[in-house]
Biopython code that builds the backbone (N, CA, C, O; Angstrom):
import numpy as np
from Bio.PDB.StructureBuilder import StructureBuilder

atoms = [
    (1, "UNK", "N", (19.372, -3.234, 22.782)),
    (1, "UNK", "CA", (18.934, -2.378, 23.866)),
    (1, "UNK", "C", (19.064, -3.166, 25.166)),
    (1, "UNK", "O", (18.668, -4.331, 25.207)),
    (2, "UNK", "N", (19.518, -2.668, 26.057)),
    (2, "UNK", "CA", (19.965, -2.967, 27.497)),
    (2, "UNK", "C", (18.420, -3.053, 28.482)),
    (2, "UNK", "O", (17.589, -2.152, 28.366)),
    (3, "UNK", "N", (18.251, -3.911, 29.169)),
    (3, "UNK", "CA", (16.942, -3.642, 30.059)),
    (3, "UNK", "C", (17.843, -3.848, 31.203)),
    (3, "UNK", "O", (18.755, -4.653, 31.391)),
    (4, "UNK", "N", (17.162, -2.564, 32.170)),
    (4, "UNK", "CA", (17.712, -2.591, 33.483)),
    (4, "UNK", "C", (16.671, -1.994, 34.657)),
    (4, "UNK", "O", (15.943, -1.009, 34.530)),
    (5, "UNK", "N", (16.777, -2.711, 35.631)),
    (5, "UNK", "CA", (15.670, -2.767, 36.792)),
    (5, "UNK", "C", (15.515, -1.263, 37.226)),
    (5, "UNK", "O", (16.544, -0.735, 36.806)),
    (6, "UNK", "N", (14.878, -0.458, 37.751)),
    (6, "UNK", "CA", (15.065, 0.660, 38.602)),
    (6, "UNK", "C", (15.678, 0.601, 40.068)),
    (6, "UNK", "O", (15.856, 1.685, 40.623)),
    (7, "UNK", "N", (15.964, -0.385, 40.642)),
    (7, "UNK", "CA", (16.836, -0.620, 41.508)),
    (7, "UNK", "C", (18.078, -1.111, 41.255)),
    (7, "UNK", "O", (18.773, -1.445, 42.215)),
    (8, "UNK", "N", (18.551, -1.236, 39.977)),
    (8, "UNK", "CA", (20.066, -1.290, 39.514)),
    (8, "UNK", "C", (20.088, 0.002, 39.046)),
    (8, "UNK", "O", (21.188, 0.529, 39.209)),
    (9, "UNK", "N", (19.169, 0.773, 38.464)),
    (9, "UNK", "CA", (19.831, 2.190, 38.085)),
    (9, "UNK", "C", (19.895, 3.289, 39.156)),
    (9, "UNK", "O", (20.353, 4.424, 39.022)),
    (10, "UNK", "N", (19.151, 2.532, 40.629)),
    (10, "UNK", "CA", (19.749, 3.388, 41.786)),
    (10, "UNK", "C", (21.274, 2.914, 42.001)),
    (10, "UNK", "O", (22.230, 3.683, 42.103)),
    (11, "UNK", "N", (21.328, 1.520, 42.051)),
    (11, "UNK", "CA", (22.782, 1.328, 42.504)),
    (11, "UNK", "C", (23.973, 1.721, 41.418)),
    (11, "UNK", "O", (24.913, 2.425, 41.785)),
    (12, "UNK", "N", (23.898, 1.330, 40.349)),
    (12, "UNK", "CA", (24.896, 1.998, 39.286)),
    (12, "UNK", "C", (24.339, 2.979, 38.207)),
    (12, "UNK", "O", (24.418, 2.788, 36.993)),
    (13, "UNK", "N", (23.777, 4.033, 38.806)),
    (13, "UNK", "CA", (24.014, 4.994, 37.699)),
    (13, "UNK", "C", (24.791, 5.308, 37.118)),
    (13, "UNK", "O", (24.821, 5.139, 35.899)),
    (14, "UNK", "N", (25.904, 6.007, 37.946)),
    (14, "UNK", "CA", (27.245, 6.483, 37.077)),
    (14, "UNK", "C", (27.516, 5.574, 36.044)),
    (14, "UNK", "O", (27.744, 6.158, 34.985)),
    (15, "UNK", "N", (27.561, 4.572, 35.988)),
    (15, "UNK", "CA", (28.181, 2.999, 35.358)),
    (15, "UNK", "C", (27.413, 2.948, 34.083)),
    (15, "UNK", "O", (28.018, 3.193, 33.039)),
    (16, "UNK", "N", (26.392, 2.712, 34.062)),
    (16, "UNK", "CA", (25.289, 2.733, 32.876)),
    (16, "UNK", "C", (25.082, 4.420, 32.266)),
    (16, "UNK", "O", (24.767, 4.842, 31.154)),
    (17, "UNK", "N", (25.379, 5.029, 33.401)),
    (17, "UNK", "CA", (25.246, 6.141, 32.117)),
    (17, "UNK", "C", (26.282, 6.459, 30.974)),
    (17, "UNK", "O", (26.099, 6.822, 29.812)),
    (18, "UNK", "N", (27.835, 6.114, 31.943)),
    (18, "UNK", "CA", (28.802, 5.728, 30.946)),
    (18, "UNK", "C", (28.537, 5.061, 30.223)),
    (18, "UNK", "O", (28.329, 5.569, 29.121)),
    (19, "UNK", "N", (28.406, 3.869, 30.310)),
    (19, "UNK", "CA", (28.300, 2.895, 29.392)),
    (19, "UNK", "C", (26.749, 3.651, 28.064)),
    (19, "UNK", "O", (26.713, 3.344, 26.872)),
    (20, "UNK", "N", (26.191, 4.160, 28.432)),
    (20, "UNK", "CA", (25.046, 4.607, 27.102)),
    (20, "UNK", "C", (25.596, 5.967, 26.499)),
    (20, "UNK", "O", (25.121, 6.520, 25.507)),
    (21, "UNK", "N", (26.606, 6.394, 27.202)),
    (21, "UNK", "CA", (27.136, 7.685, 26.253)),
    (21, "UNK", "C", (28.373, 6.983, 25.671)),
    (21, "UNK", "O", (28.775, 7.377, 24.576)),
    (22, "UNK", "N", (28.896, 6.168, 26.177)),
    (22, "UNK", "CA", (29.920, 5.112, 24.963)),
    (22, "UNK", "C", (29.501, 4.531, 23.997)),
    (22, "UNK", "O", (30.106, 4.641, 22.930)),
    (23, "UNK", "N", (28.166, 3.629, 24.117)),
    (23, "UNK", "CA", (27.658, 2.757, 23.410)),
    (23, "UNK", "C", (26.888, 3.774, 22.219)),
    (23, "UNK", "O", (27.056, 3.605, 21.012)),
    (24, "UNK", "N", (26.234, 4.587, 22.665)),
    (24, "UNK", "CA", (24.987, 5.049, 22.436)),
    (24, "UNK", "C", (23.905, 3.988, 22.006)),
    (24, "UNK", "O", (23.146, 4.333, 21.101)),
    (25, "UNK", "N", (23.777, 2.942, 22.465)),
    (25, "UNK", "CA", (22.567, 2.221, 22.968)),
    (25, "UNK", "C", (21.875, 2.191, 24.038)),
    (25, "UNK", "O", (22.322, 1.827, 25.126)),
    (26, "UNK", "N", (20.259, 2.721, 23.740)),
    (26, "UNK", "CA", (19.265, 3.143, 24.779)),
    (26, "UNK", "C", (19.361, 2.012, 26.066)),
    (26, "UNK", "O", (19.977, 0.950, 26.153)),
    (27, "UNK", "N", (18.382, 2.803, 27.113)),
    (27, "UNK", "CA", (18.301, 1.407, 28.070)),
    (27, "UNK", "C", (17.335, 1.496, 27.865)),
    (27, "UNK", "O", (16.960, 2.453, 27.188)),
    (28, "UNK", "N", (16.223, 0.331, 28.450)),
    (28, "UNK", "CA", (15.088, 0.398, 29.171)),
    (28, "UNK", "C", (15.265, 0.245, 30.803)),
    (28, "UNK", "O", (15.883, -0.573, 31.485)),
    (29, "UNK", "N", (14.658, 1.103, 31.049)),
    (29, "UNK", "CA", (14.335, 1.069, 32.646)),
    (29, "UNK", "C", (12.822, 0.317, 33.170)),
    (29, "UNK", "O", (11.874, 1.102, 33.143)),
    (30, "UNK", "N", (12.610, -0.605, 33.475)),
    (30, "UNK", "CA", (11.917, -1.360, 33.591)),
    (30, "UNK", "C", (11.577, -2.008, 35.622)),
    (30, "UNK", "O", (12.456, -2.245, 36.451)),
    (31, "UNK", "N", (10.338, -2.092, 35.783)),
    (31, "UNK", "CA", (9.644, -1.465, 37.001)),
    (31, "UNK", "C", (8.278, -2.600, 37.117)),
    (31, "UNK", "O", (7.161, -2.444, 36.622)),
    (32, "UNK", "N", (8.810, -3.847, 37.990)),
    (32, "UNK", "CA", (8.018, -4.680, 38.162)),
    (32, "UNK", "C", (7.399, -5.458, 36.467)),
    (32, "UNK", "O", (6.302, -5.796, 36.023)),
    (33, "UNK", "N", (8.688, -5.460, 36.009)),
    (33, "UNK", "CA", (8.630, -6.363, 34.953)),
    (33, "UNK", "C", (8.191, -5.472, 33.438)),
    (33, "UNK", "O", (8.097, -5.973, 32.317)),
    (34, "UNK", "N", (7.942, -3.843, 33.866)),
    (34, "UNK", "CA", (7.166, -3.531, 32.370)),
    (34, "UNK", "C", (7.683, -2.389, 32.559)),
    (34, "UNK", "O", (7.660, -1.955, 33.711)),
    (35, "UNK", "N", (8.404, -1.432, 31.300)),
    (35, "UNK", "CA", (8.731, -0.798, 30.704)),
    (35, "UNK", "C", (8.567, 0.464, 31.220)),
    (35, "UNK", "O", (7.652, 0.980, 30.578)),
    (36, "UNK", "N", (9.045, 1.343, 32.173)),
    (36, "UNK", "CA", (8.383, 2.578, 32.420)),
    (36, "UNK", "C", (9.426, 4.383, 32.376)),
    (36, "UNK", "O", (9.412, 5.506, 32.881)),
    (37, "UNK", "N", (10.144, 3.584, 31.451)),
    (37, "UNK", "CA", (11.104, 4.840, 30.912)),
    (37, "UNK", "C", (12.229, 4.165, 29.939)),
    (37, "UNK", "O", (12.544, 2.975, 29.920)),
    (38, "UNK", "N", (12.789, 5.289, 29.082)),
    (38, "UNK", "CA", (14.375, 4.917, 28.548)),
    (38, "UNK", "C", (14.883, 5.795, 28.631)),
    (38, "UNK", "O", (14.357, 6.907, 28.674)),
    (39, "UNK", "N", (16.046, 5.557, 28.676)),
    (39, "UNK", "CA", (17.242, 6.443, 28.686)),
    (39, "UNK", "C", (18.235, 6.183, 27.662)),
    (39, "UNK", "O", (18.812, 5.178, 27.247)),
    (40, "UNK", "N", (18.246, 7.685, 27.335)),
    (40, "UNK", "CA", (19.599, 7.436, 25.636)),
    (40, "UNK", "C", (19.992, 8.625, 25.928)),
    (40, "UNK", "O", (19.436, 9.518, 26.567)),
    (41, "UNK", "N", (21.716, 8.532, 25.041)),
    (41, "UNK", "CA", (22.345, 9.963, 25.031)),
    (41, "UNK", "C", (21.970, 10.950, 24.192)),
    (41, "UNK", "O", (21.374, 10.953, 23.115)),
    (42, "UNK", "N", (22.645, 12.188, 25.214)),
    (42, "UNK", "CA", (22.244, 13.501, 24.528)),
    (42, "UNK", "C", (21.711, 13.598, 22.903)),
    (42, "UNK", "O", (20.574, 13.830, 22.490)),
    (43, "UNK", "N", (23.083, 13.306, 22.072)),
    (43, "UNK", "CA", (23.141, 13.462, 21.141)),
    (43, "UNK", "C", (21.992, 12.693, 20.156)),
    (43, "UNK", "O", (21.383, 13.078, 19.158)),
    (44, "UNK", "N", (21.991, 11.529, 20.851)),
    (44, "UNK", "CA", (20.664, 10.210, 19.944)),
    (44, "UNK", "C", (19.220, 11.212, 20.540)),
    (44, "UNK", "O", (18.236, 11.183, 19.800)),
    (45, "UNK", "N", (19.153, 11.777, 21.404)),
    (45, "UNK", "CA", (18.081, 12.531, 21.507)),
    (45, "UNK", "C", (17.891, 13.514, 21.036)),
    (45, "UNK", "O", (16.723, 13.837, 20.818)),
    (46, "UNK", "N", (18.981, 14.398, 20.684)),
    (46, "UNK", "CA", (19.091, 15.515, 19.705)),
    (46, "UNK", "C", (18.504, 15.073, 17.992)),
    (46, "UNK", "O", (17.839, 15.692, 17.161)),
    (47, "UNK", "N", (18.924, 14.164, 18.003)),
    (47, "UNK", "CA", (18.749, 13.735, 16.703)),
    (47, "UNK", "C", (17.302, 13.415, 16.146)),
    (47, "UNK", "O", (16.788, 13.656, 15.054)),
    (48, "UNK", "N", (16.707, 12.627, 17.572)),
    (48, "UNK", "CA", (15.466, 12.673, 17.760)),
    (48, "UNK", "C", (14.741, 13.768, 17.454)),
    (48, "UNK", "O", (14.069, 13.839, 16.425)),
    (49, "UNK", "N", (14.855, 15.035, 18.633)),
    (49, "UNK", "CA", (13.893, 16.031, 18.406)),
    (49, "UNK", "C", (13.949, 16.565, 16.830)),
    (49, "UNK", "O", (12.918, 16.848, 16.220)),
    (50, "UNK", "N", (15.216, 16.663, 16.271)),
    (50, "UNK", "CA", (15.063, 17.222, 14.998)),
    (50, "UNK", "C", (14.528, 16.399, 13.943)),
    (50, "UNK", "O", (14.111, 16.791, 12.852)),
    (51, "UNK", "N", (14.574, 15.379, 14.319)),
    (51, "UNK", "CA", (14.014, 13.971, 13.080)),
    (51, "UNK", "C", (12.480, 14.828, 13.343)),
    (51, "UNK", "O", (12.011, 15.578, 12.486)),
    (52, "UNK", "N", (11.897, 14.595, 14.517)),
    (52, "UNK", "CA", (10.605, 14.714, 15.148)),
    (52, "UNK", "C", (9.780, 15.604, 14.600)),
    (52, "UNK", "O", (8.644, 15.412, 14.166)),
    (53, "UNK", "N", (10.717, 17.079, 14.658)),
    (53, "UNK", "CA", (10.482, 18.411, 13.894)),
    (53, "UNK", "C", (10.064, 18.490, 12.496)),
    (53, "UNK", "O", (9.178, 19.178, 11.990)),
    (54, "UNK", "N", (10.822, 17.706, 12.004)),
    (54, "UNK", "CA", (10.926, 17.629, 10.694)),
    (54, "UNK", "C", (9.466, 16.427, 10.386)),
    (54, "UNK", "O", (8.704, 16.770, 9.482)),
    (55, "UNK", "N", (9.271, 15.625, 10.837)),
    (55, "UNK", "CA", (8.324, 15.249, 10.643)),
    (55, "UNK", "C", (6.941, 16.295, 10.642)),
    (55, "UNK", "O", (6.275, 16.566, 9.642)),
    (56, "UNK", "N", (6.764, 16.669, 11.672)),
    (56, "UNK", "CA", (5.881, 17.812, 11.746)),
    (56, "UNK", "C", (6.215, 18.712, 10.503)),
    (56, "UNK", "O", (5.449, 18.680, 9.540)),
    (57, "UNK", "N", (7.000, 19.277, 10.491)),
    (57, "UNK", "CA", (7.268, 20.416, 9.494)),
    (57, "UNK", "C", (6.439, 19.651, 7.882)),
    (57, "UNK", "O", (5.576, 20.022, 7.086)),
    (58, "UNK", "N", (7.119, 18.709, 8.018)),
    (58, "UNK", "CA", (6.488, 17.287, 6.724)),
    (58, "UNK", "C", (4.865, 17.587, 6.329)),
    (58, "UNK", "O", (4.213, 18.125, 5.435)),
    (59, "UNK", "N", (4.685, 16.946, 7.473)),
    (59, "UNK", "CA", (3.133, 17.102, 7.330)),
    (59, "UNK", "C", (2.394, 18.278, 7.634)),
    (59, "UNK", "O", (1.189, 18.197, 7.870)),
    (60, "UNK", "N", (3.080, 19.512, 7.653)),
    (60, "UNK", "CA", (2.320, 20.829, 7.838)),
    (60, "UNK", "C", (2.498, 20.768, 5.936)),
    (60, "UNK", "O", (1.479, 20.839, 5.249)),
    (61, "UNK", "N", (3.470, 20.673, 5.479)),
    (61, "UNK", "CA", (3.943, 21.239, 4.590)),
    (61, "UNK", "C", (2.796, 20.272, 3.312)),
    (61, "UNK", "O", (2.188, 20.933, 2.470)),
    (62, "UNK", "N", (2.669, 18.903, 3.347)),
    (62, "UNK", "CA", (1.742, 18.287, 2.572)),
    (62, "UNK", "C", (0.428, 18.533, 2.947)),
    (62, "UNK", "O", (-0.374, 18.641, 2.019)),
    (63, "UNK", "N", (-0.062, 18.670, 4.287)),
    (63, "UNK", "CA", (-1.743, 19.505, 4.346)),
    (63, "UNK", "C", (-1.284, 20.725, 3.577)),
    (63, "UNK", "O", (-2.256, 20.859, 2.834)),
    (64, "UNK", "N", (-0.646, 21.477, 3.331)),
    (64, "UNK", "CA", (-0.762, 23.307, 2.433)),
    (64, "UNK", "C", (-1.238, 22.173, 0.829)),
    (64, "UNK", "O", (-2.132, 22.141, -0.017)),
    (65, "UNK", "N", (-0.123, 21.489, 1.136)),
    (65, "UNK", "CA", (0.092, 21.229, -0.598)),
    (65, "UNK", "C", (-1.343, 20.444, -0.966)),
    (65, "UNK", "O", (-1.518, 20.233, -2.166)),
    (66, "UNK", "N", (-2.100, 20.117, -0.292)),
    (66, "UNK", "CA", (-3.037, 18.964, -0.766)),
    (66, "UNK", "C", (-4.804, 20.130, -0.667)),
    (66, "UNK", "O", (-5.978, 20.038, -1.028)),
    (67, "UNK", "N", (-3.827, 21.193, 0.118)),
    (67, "UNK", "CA", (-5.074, 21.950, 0.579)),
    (67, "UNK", "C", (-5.389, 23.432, -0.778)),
    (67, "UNK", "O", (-6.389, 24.124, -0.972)),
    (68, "UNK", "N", (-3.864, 23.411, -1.543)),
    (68, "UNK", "CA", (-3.882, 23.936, -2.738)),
    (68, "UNK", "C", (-4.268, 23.663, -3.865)),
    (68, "UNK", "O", (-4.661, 24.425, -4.749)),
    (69, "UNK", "N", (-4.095, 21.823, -3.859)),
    (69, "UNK", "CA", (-4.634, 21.398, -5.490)),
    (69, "UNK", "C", (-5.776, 21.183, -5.102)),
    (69, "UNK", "O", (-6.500, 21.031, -6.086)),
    (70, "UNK", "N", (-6.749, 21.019, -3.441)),
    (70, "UNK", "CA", (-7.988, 21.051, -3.784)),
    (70, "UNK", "C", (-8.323, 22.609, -4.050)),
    (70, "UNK", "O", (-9.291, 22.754, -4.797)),
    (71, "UNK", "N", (-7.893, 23.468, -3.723)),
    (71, "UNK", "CA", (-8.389, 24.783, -4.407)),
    (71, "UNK", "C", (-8.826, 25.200, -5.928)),
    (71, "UNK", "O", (-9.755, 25.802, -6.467)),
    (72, "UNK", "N", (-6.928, 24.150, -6.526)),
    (72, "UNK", "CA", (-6.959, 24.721, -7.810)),
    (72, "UNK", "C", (-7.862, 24.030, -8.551)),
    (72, "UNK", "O", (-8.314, 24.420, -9.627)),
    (73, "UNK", "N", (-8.229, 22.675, -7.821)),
    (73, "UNK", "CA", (-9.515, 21.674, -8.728)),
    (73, "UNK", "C", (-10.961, 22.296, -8.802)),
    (73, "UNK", "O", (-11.852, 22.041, -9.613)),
    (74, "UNK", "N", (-10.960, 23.175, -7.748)),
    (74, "UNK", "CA", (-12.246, 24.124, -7.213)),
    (74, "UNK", "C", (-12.351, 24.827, -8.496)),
    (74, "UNK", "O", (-13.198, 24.649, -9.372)),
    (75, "UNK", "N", (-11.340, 25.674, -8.482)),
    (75, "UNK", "CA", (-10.802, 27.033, -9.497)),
    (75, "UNK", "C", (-11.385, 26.149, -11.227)),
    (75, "UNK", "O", (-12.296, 26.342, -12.033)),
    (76, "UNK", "N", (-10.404, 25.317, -11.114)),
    (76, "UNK", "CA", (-10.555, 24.623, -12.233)),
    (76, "UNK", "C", (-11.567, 24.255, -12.623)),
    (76, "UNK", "O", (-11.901, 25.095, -13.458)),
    (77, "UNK", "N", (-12.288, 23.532, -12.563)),
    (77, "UNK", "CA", (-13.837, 23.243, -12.091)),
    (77, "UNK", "C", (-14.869, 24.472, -12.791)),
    (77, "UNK", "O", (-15.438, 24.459, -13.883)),
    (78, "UNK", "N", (-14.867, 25.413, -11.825)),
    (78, "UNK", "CA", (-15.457, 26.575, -11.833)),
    (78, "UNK", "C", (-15.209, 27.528, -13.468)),
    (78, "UNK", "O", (-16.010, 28.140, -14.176)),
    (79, "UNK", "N", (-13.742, 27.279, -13.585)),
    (79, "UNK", "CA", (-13.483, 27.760, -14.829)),
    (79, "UNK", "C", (-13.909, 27.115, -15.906)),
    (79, "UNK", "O", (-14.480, 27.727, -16.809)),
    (80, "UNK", "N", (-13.687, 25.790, -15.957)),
    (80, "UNK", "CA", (-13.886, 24.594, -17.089)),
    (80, "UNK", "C", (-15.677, 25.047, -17.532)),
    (80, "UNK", "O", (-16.216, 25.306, -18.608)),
    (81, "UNK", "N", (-16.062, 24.993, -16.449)),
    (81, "UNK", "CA", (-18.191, 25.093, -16.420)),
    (81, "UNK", "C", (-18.106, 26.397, -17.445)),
    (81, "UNK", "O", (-18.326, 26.171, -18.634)),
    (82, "UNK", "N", (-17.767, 27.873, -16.994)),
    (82, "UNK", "CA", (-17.816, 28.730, -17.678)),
    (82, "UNK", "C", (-17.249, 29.075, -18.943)),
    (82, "UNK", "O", (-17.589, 30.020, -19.655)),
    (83, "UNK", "N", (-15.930, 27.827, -19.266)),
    (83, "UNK", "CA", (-15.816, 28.129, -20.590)),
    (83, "UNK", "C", (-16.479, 26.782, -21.510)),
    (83, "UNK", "O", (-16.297, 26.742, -22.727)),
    (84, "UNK", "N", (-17.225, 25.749, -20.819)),
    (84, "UNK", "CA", (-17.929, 25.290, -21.614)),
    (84, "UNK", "C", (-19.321, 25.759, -22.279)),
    (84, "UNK", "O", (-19.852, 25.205, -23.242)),
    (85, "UNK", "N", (-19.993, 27.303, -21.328)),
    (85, "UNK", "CA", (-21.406, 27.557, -21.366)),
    (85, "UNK", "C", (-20.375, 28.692, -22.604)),
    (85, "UNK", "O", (-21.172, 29.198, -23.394)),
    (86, "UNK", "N", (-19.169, 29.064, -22.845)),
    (86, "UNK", "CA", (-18.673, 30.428, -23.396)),
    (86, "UNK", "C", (-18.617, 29.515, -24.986)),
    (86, "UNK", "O", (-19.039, 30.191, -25.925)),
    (87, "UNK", "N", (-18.165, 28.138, -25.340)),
    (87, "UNK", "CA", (-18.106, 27.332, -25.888)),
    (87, "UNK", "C", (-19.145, 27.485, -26.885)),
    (87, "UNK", "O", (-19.061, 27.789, -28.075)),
    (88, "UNK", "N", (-20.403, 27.140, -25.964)),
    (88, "UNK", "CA", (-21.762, 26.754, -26.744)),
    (88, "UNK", "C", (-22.442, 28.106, -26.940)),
    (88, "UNK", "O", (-23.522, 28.069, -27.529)),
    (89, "UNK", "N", (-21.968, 29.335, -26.527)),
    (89, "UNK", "CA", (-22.281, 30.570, -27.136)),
    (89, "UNK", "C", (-21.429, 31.378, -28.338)),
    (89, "UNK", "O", (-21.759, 32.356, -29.009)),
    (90, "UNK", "N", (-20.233, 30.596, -28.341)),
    (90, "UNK", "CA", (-19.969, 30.974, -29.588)),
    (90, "UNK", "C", (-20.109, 29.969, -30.674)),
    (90, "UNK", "O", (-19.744, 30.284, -31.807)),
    (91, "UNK", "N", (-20.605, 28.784, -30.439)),
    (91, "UNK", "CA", (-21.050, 27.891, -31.489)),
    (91, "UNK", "C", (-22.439, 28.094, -31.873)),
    (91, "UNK", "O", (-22.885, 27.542, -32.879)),
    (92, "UNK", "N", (-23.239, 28.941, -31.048)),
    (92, "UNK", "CA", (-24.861, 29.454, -31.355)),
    (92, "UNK", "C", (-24.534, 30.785, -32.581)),
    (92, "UNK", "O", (-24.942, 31.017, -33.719)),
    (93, "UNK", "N", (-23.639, 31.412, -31.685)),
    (93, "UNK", "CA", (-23.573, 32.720, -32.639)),
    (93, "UNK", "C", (-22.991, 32.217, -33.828)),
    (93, "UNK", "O", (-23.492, 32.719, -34.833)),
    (94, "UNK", "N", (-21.774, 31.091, -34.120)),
    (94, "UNK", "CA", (-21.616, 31.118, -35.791)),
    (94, "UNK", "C", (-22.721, 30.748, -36.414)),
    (94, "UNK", "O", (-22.933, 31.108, -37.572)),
    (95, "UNK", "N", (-23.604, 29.949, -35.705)),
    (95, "UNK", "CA", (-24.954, 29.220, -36.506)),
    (95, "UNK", "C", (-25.720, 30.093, -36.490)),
    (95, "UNK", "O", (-26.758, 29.735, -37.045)),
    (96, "UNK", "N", (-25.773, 31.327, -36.049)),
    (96, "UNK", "CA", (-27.064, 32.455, -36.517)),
    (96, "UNK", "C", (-28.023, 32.213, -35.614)),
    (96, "UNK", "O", (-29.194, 32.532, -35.822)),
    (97, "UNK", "N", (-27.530, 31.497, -34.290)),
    (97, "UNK", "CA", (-28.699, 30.902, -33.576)),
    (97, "UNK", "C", (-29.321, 31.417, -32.204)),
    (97, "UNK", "O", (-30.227, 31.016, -31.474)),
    (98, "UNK", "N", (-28.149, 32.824, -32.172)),
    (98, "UNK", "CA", (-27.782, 32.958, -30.349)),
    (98, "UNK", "C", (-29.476, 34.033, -30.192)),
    (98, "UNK", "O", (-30.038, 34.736, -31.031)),
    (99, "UNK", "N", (-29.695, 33.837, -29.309)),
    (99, "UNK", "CA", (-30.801, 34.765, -28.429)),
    (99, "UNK", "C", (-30.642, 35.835, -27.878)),
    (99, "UNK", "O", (-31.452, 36.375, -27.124)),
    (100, "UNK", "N", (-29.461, 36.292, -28.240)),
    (100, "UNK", "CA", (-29.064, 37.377, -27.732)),
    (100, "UNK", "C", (-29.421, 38.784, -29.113)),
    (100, "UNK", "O", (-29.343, 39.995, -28.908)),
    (101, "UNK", "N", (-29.755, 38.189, -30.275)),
    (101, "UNK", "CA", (-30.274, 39.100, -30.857)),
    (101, "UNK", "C", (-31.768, 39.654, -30.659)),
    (101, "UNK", "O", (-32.169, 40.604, -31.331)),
]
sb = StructureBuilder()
sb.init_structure("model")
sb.init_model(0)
sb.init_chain("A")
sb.init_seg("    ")
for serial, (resi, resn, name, xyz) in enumerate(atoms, 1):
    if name == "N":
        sb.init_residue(resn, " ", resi, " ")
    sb.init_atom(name, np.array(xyz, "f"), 0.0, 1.0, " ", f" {name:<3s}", serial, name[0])
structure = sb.get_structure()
């Protein structure tokens, strides 16, 4: 990556911008010694936003998924309890034992 002053990218813009749509290596633009922009071509920025997107899209897509198996552990859960109490009512009734008579 190229570091270049903000008073060289007044004097040669044209020059460096060629040169970063040839290279496609970013600059830094740099402003009393510290970092206060970059510049890269179109295309490396295109690539960007869609990398970017896709990240997002990523993590929308694993909160659903993480937000489903806690459901189905809920579900599960809930079911498991009721067929263990369904369990011990039909092990009362083979023993002649249930209270329901």
């Amino acid at each position: 990556m190229n570091i270049i002053s903000v008073t060289d990218i007044r004097r040669n813009f044209r020059q460096i911008l060629l040169e970063i749509t040839k290279t496609k290596k970013p600059v830094a633009i740099i402003q009393r010694s510290k970092p206060i922009a970059y510049l890269i071509d179109a295309e490396s920025f295109e690539l960007l936003q869609r990398t970017g997107k896709m990240d997002v899209d990523l993590l929308r897509s694993r909160a659903e998924s993480l937000d489903r198996i806690a459901r189905f552990k809920s579900n599960l859960a809930k079911n498991t309890a009721s067929q263990e109490d369904s369990t011990i009512l039909i092990r009362e009734l083979r023993e002649g034992r249930s209270h329901y008579e």
